[in-house]
NUKOLBA-237333 format. One record per residue (C-alpha): residue number from 1; residue in one letter; x, y, z. Coordinates in Angstrom, 2 decimals, decimal comma. Layout:
<pts>
<pt><n>NUM</n><res>A</res><u>X</u><v>Y</v><w>Z</w></pt>
...
</pts>
This chain:
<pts>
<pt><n>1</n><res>X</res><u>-0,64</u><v>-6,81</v><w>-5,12</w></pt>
<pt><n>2</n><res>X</res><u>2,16</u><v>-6,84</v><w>-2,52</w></pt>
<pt><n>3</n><res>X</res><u>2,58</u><v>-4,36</v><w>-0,06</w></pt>
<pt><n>4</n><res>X</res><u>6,17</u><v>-4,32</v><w>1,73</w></pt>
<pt><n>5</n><res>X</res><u>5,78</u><v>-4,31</v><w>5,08</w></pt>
<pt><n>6</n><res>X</res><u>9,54</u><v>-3,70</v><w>6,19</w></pt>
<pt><n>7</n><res>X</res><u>8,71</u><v>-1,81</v><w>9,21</w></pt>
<pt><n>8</n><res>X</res><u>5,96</u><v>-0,97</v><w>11,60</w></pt>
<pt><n>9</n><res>X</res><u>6,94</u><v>2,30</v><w>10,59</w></pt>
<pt><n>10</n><res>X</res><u>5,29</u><v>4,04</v><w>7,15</w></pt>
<pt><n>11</n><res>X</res><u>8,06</u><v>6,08</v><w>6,74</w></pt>
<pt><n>12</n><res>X</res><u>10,37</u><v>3,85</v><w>7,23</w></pt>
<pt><n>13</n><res>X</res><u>8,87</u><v>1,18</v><w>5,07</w></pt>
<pt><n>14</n><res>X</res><u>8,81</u><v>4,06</v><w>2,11</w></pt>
<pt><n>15</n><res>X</res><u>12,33</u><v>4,65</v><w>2,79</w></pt>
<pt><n>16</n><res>X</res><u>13,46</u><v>1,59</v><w>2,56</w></pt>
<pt><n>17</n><res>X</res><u>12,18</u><v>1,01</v><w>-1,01</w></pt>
<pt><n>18</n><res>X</res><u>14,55</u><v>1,22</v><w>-4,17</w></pt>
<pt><n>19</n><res>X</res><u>13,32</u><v>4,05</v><w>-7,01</w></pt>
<pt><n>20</n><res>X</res><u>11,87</u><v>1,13</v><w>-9,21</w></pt>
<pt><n>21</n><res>X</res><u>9,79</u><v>-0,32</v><w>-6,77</w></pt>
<pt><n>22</n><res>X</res><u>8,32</u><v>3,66</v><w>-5,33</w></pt>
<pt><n>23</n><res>X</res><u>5,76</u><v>3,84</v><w>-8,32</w></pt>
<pt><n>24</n><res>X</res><u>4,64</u><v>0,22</v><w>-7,82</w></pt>
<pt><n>25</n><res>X</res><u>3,96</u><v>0,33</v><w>-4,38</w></pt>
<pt><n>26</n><res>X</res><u>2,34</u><v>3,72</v><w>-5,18</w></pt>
<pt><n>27</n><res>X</res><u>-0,05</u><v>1,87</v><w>-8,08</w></pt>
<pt><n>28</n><res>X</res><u>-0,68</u><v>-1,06</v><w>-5,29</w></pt>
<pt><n>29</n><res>X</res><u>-1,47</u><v>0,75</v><w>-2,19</w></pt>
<pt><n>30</n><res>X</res><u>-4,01</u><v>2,89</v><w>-4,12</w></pt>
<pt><n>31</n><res>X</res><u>-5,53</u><v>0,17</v><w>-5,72</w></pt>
<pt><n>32</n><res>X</res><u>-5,76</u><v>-1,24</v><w>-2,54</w></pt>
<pt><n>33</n><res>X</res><u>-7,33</u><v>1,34</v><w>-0,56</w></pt>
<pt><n>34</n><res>X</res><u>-10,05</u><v>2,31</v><w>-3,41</w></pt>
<pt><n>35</n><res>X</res><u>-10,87</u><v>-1,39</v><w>-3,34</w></pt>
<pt><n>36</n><res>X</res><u>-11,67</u><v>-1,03</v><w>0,66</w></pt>
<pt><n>37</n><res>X</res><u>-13,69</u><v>1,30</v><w>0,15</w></pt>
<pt><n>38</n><res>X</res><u>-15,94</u><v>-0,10</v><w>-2,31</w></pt>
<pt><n>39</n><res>X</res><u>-16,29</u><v>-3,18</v><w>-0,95</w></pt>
<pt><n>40</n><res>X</res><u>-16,91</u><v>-1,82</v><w>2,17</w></pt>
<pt><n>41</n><res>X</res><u>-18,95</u><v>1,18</v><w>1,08</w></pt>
<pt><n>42</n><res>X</res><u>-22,32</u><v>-1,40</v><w>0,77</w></pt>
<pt><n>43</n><res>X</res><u>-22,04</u><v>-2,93</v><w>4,32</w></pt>
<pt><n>44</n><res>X</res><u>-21,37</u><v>0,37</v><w>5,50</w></pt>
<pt><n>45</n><res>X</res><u>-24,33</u><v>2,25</v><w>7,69</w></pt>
<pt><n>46</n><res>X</res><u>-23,13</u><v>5,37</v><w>5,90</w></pt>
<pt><n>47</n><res>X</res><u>-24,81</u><v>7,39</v><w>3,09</w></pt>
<pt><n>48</n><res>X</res><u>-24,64</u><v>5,99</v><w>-0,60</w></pt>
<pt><n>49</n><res>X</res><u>-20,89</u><v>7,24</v><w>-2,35</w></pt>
<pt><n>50</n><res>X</res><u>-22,09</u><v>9,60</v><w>-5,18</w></pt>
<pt><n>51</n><res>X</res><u>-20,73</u><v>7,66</v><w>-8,73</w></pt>
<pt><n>52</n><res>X</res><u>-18,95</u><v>11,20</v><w>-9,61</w></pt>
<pt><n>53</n><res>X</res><u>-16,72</u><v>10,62</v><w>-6,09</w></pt>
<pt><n>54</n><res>X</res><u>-16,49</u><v>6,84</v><w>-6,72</w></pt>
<pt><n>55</n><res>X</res><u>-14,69</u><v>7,94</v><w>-10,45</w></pt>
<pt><n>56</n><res>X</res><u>-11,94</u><v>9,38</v><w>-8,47</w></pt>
<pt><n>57</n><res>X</res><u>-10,95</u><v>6,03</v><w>-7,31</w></pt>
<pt><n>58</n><res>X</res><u>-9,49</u><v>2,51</v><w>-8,82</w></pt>
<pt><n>59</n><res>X</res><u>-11,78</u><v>0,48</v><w>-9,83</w></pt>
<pt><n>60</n><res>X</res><u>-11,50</u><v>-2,69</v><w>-7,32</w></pt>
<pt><n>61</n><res>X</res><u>-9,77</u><v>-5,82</v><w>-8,15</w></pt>
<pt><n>62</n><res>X</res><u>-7,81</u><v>-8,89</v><w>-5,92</w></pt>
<pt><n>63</n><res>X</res><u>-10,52</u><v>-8,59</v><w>-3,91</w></pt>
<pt><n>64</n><res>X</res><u>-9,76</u><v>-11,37</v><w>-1,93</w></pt>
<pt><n>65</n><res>X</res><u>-5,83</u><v>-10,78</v><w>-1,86</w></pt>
<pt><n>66</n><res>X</res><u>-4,27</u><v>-11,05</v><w>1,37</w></pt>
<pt><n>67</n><res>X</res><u>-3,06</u><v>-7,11</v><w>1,78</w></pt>
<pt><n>68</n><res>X</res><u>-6,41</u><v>-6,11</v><w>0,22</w></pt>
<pt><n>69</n><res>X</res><u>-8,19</u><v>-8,16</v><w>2,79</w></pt>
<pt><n>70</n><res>X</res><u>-5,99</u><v>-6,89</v><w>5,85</w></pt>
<pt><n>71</n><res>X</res><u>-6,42</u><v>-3,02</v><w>4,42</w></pt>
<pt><n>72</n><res>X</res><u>-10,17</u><v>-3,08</v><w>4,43</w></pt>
<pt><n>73</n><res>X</res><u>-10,43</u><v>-5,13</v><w>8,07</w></pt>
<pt><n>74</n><res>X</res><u>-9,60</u><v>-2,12</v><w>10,27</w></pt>
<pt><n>75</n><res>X</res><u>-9,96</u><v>1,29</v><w>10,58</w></pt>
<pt><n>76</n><res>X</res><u>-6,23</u><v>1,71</v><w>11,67</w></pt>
<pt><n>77</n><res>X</res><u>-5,00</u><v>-0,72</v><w>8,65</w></pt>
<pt><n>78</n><res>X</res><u>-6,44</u><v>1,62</v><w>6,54</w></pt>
<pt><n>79</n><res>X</res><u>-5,07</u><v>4,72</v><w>7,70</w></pt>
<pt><n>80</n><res>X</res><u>-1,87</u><v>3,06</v><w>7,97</w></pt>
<pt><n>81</n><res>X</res><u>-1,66</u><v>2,57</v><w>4,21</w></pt>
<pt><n>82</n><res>X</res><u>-3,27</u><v>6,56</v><w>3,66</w></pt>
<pt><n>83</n><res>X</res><u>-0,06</u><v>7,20</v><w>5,36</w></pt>
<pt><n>84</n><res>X</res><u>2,31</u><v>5,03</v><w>3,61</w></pt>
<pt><n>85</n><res>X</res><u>0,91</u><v>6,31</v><w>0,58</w></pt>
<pt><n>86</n><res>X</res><u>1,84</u><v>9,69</v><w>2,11</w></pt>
<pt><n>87</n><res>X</res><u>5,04</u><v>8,44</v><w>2,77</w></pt>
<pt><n>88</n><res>X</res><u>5,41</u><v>7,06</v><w>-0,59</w></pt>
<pt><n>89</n><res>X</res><u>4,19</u><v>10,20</v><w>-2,87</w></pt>
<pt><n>90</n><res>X</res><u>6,75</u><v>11,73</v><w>-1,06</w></pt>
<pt><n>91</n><res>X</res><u>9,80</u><v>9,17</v><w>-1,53</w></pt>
<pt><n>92</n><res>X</res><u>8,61</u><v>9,70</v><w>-5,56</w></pt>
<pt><n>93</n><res>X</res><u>8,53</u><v>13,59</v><w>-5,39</w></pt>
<pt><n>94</n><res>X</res><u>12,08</u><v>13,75</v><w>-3,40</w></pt>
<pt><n>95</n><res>X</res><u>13,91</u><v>11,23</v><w>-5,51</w></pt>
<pt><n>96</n><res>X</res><u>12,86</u><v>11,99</v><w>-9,26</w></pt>
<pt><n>97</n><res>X</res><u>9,29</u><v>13,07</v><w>-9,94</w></pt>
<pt><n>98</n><res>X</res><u>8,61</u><v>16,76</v><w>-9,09</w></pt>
<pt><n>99</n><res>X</res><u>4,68</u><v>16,19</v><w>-8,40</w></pt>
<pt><n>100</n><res>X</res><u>1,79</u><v>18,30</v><w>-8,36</w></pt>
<pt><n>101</n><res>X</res><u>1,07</u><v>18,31</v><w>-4,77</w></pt>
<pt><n>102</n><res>X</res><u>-2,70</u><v>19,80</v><w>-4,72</w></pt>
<pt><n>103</n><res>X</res><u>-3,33</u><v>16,75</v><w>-7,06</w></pt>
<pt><n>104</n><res>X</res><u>-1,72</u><v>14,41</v><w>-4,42</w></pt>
<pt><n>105</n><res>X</res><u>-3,69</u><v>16,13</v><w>-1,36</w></pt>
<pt><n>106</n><res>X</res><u>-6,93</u><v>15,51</v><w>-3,74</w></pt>
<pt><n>107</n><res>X</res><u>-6,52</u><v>11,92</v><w>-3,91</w></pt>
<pt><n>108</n><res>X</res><u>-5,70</u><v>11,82</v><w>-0,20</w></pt>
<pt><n>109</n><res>X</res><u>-8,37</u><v>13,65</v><w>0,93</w></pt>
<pt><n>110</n><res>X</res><u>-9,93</u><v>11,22</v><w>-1,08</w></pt>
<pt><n>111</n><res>X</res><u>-8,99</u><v>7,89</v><w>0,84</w></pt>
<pt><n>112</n><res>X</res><u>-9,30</u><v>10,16</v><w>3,91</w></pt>
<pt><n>113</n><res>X</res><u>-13,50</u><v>11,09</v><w>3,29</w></pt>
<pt><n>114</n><res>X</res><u>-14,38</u><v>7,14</v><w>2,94</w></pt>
<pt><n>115</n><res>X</res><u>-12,45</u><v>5,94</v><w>6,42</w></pt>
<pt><n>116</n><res>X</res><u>-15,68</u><v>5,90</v><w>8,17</w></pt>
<pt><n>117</n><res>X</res><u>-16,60</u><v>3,26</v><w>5,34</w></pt>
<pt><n>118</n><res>X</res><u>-13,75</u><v>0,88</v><w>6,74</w></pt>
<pt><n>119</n><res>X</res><u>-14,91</u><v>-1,35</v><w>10,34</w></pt>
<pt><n>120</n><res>X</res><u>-13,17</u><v>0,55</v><w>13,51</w></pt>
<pt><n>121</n><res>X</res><u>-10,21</u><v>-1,23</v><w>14,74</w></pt>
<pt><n>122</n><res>X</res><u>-7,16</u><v>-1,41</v><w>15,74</w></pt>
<pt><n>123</n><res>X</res><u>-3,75</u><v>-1,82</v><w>13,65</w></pt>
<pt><n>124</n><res>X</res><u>-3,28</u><v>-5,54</v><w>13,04</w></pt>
<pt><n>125</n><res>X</res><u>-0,17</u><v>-7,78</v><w>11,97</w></pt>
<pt><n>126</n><res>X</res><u>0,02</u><v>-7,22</v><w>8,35</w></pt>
<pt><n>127</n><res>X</res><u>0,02</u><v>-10,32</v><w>6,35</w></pt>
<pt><n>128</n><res>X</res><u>3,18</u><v>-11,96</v><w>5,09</w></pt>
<pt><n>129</n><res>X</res><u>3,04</u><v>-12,40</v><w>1,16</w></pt>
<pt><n>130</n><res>X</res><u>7,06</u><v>-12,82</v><w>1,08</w></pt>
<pt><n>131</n><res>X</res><u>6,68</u><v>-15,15</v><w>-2,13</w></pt>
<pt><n>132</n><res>X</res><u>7,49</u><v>-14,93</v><w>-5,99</w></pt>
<pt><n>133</n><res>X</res><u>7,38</u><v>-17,71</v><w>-7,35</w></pt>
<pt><n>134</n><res>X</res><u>8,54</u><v>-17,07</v><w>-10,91</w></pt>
<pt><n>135</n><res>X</res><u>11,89</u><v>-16,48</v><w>-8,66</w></pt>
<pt><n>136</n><res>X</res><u>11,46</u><v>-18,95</v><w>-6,75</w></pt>
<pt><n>137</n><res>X</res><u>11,70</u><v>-16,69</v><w>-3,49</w></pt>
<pt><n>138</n><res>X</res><u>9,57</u><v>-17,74</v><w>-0,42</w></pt>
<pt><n>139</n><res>X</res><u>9,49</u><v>-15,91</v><w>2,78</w></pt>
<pt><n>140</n><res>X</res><u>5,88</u><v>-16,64</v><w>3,63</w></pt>
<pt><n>141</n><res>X</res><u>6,47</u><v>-19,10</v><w>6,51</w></pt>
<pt><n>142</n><res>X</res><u>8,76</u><v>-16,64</v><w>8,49</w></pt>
<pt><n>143</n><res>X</res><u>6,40</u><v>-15,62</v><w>11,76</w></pt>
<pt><n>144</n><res>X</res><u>8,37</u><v>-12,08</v><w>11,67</w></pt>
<pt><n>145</n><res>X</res><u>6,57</u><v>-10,24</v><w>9,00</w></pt>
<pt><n>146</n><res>X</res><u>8,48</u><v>-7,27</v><w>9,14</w></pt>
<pt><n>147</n><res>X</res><u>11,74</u><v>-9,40</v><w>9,03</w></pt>
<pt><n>148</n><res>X</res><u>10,35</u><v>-11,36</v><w>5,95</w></pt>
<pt><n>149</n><res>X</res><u>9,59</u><v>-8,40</v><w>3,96</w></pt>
<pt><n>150</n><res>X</res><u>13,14</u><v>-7,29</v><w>4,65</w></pt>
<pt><n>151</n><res>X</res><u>14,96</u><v>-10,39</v><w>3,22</w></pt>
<pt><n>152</n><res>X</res><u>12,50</u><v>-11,01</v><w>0,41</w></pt>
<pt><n>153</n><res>X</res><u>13,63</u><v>-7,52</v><w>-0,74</w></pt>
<pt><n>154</n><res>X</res><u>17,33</u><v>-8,16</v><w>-0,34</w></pt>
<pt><n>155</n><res>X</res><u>16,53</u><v>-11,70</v><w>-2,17</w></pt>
<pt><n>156</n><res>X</res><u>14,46</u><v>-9,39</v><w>-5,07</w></pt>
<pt><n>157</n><res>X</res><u>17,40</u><v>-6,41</v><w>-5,57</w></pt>
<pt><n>158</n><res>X</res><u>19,20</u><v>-9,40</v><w>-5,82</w></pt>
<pt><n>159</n><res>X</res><u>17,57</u><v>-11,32</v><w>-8,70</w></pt>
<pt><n>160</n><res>X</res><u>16,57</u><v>-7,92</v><w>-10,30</w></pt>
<pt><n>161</n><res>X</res><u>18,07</u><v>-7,61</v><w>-14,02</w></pt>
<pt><n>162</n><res>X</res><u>18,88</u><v>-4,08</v><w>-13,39</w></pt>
<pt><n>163</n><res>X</res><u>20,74</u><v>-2,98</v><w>-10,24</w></pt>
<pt><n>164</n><res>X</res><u>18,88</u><v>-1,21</v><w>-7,54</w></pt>
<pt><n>165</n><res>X</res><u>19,09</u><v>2,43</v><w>-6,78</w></pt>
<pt><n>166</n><res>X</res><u>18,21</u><v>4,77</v><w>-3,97</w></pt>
<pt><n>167</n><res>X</res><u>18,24</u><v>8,50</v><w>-4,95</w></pt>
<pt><n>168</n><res>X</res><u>17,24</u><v>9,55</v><w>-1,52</w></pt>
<pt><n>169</n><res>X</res><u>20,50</u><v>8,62</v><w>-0,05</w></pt>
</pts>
């Protein structure tokens, strides 16, 4: 699971996405944040999740995946990806999917109820997973993360066997 972190910005980083890779980073940030909160929801000094609300989430996987691992250390990491997800239903429903948006408040509302579940803290450096290596693309060792997510991208529309497209331009 890769998040891409092109800017400090949610919005931004939403934005900057092509239509193919909207969905995907839809399908990872999810996964990501359900996986916070059940990993977190035992260490937590907060009442047992009821298995009927736990159904509503992914089940948790990549557990010990660098942008699964940096989503469930803070509080503010956390909330940063319940508003990129935000961000990102929206990119979806303004480019080409015309969503049902009291489905979409649901499954915020969802990630929103379990952020006492995450540790308080403040927004850290998100991790830089700038690598594919069936491509053969590396960005990892770049200390700008935001840069590095910015150039692996170019170096992925790139490679990509179908052109990239941005319908919200």
């Amino acid at each position: 699971m890769h998040i891409f972190f092109s800017n400090k910005n949610a919005a931004k980083c939403a934005s900057n996405l092509d239509d193919f890779r909207v969905p995907e980073q839809i399908t990872n940030t999810s996964s990501i944040l359900s996986t916070a909160v059940w990993l977190n929801r035992s260490t937590a000094k907060l009442p047992v999740i009821k298995l009927s609300e736990l159904y509503k989430l992914y089940l948790p996987h990549n557990a010990d995946q660098a942008c699964v691992r940096w989503g469930r250390e803070t509080r503010d990491n956390y909330f940063w990806l319940v508003n990129y997800l935000i961000e990102l239903r929206y990119q979806a429903h303004s480019r080409y999917l015309k969503l049902d948006f009291d489905k979409i408040r649901q499954e915020i509302e969802v990630y929103r109820n379990y952020i006492d579940y995450i540790p308080e803290g403040k927004l850290t450096i998100p991790p830089n997973t700038c690598y594919d290596r069936f491509r053969g693309i590396n960005y990892s060792y770049m200390e700008d993360v935001y840069l590095a997510n910015i150039v692996f991208l170019t170096e992925l529309w790139k490679s990509d066997k179908i052109k990239p497209k941005w319908s919200n331009s």
